[in-house]
N, C-alpha and C positions, 0 to 999 in steps of 0.2 A: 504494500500500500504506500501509497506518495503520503508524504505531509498531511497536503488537503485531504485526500480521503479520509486519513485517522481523524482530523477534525469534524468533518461531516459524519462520519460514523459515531463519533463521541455525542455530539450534538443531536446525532436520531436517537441514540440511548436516552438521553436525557429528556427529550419530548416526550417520545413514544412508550419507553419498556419503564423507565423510572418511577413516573407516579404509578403503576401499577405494582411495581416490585416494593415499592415504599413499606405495602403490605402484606410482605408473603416474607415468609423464612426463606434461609437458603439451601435448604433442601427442597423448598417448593419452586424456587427458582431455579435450581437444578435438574428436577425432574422435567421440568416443562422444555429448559433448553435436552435435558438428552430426546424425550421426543419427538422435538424437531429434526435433529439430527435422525435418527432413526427412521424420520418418512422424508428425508432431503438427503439421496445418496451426493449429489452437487454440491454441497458446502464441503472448504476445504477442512481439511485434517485440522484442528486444533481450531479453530471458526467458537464454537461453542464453549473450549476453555478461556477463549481469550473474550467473547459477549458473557460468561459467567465474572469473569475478572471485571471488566469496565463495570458491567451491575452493583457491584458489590462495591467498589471502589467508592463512586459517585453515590452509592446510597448512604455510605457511613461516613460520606464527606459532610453529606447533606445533614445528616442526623447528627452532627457535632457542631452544626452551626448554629 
């Protein structure tokens, strides 16, 4: 990924997956991305450790502000 991309990737975490993840554990957050990955042979290798990472990041940045 370029730069921009991780930016704009960062930035759709933040819109889209965050307020919803705001209220799930992270085993509920876990499961939901391995399922994705499971019915999405196309996402690359490691895609879902690294959308688990940013989630979690940005949520307990969030929750310590």
């Amino acid at each position: 990924m370029t730069l921009e991309e991780e930016r704009e990737f960062r930035q759709k975490v933040i819109e889209t997956i965050l307020p919803v993840a705001m209220n799930m554990t992270e085993d509920q957050i876990r499961s939901i991305i391995q399922n994705v990955e499971k019915s999405n042979e196309n996402l690359p290798t490691g895609f879902g450790a690294m959308l688990f990472q940013q989630i979690i990041v940005h949520k307990y940045n969030k929750l310590n502000k």
